[in-house]
C-alpha positions in Angstrom: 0.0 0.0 0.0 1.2 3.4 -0.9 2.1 5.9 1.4 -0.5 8.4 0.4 -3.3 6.0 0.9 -2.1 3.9 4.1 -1.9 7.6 6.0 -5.6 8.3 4.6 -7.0 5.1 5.8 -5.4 5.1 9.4 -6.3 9.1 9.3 -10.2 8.6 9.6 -9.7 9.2 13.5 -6.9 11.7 13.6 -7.4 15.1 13.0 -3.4 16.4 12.8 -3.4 20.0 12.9 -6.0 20.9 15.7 -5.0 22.9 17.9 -5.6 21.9 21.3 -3.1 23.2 24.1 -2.9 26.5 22.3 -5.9 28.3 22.7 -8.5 30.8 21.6 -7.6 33.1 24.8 -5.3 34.2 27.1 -5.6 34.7 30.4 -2.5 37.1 31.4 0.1 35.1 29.5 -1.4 31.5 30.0 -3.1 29.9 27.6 -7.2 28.1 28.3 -7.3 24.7 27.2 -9.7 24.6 24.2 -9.6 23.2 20.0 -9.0 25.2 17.6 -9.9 24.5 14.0 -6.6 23.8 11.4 -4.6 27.2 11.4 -7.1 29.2 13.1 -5.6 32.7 14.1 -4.8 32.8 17.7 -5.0 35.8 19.4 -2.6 38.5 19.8 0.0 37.7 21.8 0.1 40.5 25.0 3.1 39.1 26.2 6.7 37.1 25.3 6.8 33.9 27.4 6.1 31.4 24.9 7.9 33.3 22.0 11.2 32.4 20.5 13.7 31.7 21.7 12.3 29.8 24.8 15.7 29.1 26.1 15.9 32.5 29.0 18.4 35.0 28.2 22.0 34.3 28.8 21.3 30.6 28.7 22.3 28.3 25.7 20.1 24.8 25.0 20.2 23.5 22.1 19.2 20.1 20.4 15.9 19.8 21.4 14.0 16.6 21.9 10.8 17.1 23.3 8.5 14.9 25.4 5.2 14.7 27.1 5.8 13.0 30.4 3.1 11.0 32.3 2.2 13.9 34.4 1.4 16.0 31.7 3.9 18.4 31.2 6.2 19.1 28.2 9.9 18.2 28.7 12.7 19.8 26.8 16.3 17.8 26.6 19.3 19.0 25.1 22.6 20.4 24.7 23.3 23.2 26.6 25.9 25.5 24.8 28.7 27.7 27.0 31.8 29.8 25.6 35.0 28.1 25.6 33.8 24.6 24.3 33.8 24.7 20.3 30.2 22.6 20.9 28.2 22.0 23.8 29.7 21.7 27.6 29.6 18.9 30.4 26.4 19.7 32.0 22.6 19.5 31.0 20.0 21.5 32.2 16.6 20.2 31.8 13.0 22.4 30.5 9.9 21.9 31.0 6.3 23.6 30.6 2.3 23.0 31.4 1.0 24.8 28.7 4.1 26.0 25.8 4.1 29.5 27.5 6.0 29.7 30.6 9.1 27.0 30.6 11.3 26.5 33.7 14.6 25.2 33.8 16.3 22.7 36.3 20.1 23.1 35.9 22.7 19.8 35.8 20.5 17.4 35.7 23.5 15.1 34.7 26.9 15.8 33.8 30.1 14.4 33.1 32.3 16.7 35.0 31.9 19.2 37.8 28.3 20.2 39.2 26.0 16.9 39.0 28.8 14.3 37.5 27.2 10.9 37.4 29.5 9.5 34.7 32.7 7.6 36.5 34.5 7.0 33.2 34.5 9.9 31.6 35.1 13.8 31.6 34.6 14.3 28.2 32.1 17.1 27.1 28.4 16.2 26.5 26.5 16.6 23.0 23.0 15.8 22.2 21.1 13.7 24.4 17.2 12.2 24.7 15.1 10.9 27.4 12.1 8.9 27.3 10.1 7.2 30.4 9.5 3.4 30.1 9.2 0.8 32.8 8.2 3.5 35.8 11.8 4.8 34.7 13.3 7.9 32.9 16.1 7.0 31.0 18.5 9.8 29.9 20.3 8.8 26.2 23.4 10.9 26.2 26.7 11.3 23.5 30.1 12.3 24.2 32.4 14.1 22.1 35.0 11.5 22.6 35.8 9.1 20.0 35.1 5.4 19.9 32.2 3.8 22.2 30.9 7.6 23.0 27.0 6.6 23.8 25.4 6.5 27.3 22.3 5.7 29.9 21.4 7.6 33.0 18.4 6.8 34.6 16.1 8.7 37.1 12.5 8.4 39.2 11.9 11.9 37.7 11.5 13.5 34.2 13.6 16.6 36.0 16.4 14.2 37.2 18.5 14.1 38.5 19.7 11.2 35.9 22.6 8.6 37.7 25.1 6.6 37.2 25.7 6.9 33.7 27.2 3.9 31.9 28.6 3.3 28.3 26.1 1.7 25.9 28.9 -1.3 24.4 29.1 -1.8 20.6 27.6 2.5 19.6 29.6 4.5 18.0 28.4 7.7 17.0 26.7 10.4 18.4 23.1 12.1 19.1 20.8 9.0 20.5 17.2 9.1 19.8 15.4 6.4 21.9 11.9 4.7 20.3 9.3 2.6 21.8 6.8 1.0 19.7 3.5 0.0 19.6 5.0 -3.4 20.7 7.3 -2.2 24.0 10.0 -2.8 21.9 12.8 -0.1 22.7 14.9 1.0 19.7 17.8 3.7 19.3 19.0 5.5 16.5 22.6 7.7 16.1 25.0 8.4 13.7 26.0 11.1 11.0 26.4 11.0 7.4 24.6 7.4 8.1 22.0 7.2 10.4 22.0 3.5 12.0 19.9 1.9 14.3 18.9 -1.3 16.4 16.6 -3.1 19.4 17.9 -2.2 22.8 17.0 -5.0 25.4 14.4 -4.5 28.2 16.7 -3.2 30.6 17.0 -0.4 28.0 20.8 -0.3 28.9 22.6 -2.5 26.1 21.7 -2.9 22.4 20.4 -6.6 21.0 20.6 -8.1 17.6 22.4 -7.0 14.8 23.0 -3.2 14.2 21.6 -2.1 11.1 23.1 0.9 8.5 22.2 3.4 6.2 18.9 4.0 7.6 19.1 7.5 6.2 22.5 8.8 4.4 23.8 11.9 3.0 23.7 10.6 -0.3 20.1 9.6 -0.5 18.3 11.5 2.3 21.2 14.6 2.8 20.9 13.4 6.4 23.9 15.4 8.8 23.3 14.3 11.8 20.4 14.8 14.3 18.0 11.4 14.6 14.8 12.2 16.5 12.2 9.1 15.1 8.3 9.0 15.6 5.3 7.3 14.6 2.4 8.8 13.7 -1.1 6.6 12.0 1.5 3.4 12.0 4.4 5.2 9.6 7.6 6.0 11.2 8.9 9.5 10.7 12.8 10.3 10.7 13.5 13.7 11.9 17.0 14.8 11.4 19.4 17.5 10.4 20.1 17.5 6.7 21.5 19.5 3.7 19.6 19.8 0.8 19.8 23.7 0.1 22.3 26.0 0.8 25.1 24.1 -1.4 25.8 22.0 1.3 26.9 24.5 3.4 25.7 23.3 7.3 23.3 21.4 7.7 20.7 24.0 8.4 17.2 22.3 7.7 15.2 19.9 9.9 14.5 17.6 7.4 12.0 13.7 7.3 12.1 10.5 5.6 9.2 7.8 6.3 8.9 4.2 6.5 6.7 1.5 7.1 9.1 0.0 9.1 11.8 1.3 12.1 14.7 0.5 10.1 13.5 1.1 6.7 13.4 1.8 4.2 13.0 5.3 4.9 12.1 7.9 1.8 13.4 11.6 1.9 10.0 13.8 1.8 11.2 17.4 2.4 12.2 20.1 5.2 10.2 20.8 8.1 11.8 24.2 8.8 15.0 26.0 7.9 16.7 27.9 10.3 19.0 29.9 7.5 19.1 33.8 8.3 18.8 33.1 12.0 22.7 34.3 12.6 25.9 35.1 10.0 27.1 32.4 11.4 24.7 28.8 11.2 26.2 25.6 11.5 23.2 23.3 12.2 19.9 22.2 13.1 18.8 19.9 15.3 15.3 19.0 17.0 12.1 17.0 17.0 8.3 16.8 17.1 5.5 16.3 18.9 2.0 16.4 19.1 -0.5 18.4 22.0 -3.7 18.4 22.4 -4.2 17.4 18.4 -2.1 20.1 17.4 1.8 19.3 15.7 5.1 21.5 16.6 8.4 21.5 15.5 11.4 22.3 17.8 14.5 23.4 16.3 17.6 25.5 17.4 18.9 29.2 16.1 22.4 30.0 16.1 23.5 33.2 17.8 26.7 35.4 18.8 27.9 35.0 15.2 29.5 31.5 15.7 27.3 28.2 15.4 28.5 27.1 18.7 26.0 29.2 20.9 22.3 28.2 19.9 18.8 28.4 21.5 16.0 26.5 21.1 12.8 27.5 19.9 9.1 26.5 18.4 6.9 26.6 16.0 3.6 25.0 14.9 3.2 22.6 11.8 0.6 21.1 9.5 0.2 18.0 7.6 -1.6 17.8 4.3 -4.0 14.8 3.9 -1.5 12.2 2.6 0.6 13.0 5.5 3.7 14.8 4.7 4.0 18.1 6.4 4.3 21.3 5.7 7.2 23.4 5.9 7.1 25.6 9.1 8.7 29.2 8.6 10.8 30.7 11.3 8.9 33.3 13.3 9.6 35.5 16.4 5.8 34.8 17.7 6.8 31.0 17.4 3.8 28.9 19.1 1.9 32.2 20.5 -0.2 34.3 18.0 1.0 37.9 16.1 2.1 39.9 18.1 1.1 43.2 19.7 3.4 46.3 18.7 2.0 47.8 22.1 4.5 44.8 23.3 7.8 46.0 24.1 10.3 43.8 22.1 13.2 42.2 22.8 15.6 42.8 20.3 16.8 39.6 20.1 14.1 38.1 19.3 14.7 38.6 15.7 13.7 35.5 13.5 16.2 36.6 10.7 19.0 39.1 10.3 20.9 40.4 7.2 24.1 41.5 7.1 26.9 41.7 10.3 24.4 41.8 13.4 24.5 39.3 15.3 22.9 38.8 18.8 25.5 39.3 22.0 24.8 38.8 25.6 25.9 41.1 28.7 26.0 39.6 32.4 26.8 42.5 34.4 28.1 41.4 37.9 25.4 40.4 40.2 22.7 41.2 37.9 20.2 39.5 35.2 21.9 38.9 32.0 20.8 41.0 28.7 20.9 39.7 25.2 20.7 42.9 22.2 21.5 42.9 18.9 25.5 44.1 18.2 27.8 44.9 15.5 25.0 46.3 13.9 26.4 48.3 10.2 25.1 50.1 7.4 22.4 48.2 5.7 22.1 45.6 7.9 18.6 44.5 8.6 16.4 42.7 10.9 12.9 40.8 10.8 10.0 40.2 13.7 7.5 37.9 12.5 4.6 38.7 12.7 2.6 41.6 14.4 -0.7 42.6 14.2 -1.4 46.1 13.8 -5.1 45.4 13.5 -5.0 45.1 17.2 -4.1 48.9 18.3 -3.5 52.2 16.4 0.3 53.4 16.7 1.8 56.3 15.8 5.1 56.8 17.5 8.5 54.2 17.8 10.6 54.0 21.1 13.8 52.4 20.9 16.6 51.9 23.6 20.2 51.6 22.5 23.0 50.2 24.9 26.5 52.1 25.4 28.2 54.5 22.6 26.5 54.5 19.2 27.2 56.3 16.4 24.8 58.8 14.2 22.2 56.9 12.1 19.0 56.3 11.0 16.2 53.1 11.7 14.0 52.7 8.9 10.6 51.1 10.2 9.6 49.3 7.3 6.7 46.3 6.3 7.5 42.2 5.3 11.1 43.4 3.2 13.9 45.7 3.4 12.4 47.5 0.7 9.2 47.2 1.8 6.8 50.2 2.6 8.4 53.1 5.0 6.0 53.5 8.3 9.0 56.1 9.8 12.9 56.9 10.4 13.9 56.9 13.8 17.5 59.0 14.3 20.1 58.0 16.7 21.1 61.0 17.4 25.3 60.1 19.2 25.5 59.0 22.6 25.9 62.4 25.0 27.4 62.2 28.4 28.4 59.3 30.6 25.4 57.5 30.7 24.8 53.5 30.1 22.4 53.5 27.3 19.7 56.1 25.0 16.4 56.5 24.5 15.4 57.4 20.8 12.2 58.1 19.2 10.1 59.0 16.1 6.3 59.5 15.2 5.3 56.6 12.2 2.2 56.7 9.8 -1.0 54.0 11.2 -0.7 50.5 9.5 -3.3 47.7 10.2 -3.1 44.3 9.1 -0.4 41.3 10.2 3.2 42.3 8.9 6.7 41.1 9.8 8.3 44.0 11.1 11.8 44.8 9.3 14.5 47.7 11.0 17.1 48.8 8.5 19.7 50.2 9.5 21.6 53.3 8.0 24.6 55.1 8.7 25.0 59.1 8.9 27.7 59.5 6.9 30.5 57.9 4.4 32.9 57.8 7.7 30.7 55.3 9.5 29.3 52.9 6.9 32.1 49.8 7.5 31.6 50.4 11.5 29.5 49.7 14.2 26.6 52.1 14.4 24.9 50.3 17.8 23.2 47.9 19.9 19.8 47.7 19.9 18.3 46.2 23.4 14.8 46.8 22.6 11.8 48.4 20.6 8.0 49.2 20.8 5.4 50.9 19.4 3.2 53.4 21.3 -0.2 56.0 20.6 1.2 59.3 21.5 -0.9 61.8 22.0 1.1 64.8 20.2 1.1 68.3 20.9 -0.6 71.1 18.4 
């Protein structure tokens, strides 16, 4: 039987795409627990919990595999990034959520070295992991970046750890596990690069059994990197993993899926789920996984930041399938799994879904105080894109904006969906004065209505400025000012 017409017939009872856990209001920055037909416009969002990134600021998880644990809640696992390492570090911090909008984080939940160490054989640093709960038991699937026999188990009462005694899986070598339990109770994990492989693990769910099987995915067929995350959704299996089909092969940028009617294949490539190009100059990869709440499908993914691919932070978005059952591909957004947003909202700077030129997004932790992540090395005709607003929701007619230490004269344009696109206002930055930490500019803009990704381009004064660094931008927001005749 085809593809197209086993999903159809074992579709009859699932509607994929309903919206269930995201709902049709808010209450503060909650969400009520109600359907929601396919794609149904949610409202505006008042607030940023629940936008992307939903890693906090000055934190670094990446990676994400996402569960839904027996007692409800959403569970985040991953890689947690810190400078220093050229991937990852030796500690992971574990996220979790009740309803996609607030997420807390319990820090070094397991770790190889330091805080939380519950591996005796190794100090080697720690990339992706997963974690599933089977048997009254969490088990924790982690990688190292060592060479040779580099895959793990940890295992905890809790779905927030603390995961212990970590022990070496014998006969893996590879990295970024992805455990899968069947219909059956039969355990399975998947790793590897270049060539995905895959095989039973026993009931202990601490040592692989039977032969280990190959070229599950490869580059060559599938452009799979790296990256496994597997599900099964209406009895196909669905391979989620990082892969390069665009972008000349440059990084492995794009979540991308293969299906099968069987765990180990064959699989067949069927397209990208989302592409996190344009999220940083720098982008090295992608990596994250599925899931489905309350009837309705997400995607979690990563974006790179600082301008290296080494500092990344997890984020969300919803997706659709069509009615044979391959999915649609999900666009990166700043509201991620909330709906537009309010320009009454002050914004984050970055928050950005996609920047164009040098910018990049740089964190400050002054001493004992909260860290604050901007966007820096900002130059002349660079610009930046917030996806989406809703100006339907208010009228506006005035732009604040707060820039952070010494910038230079230039201009903002406040522009619609493009770089080019239509002008609303230009906001001067007028050159820091005196010895004071940051600025406060603003400007009056034209009404808009409608939903529009918000683009700021940014301009240099002069000839003398245009290959330096004009600012950084902490954050934005839209007000209605009541001007003086």
């Amino acid at each position: 039987m085809s593809f197209k017409k086993r999903y159809m017939k074992k579709n009859s009872r699932m509607k994929i795409g309903l919206a269930g856990l995201l709902l049709t209001l808010f209450t503060g920055c909650g969400l009520e627990q109600k359907g929601l037909p396919v794609e149904r416009e949610l409202p505006v969002a008042t607030c940023t919990e629940g936008m992307n990134p939903i890693v906090p600021q000055g934190m670094y998880i990446a990676d994400p595999e996402v569960r839904r644990m027996p007692d409800g809640k959403i569970y985040l696992y991953g890689s947690r990034d810190e400078p220093g390492n050229p991937w990852c570090s030796y500690a992971y911090h574990v996220m979790s959520s009740s309803d996609l909008s607030q997420w807390d984080v319990d820090q070094f939940s397991f770790a190889t070295k330091g805080i939380g160490k519950q591996a005796d054989y190794t100090e080697d640093i720690l990339y992706a992991p997963d974690c599933i709960f089977h048997n009254e038991k969490y088990y924790l699937y982690y990688c190292l970046a060592a060479d040779g026999e580099n895959e793990g188990v940890a295992v905890s009462d809790s779905p927030y750890g603390p995961f212990r005694d970590g022990q070496k899986i014998t006969g893996i070598t590879g990295i970024d596990p992805s455990i899968f339990i069947d219909d059956d109770g039969q355990a399975y994990l998947f790793w590897g690069q270049i060539n995905a492989k895959g095989a039973k693990l026993s009931k202990d769910m601490k040592t692989i059994e039977g032969e280990i099987h190959d070229n599950l995915v490869t580059y060559d067929e599938h452009f799979f990197c790296e990256g496994s995350s597997v599900r099964k959704i209406n009895g196909i299996y669905y391979f989620v993993y990082a892969g390069a089909p665009r972008h000349k092969g440059e990084g492995c940028h794009t979540l991308c899926y293969a299906t099968s009617d069987s765990p180990f294949g064959p699989y067949e490539y069927r397209g990208v789920i989302i592409d996190n190009y344009n999220c940083d100059r720098e982008v090295g990869n992608n990596h994250g996984s599925i899931i489905e709440i309350g009837g309705q499908w997400y995607v979690f993914y990563h974006r790179a930041t600082h301008g290296t691919s080494t500092m990344r932070k997890a984020c969300a978005e919803p997706i659709y399938f069509n009615p044979d059952g391959t999915i649609r591909e999900a666009e990166m957004t700043t509201q991620g799994v909330m709906g537009p947003i309010s320009p009454l909202l002050r914004m984050d700077a970055s928050r950005a879904c996609a920047l164009m030129g040098n910018l990049i997004v740089k964190v400050r932790r002054p001493e004992h105080d909260i860290p604050v992540e901007y966007l820096s090395e900002i130059r002349d005709g660079d610009a930046a894109y917030w996806k989406y607003y809703d100006f339907s929701s208010t009228d506006i007619n005035h732009f604040i904006c707060k820039t952070w230490g010494a910038n230079k004269e230039a201009t903002i344009e406040i522009r619609l969906d493009s770089a080019k696109g239509e002008l609303l206002g230009s906001c001067r930055i007028k050159p820091m004065e005196g010895d004071v930490a940051y600025s406060i500019h603003e400007t009056q803009v034209k009404p808009v209505q409608g939903k529009h990704a918000l683009v700021l381009v940014f301009k240099a004064a002069d000839g003398e400025t245009k290959d330096a660094d004009l600012m950084d931008l902490e954050w934005f927001v839209f007000e209605n000012k009541v001007y003086k005749r």
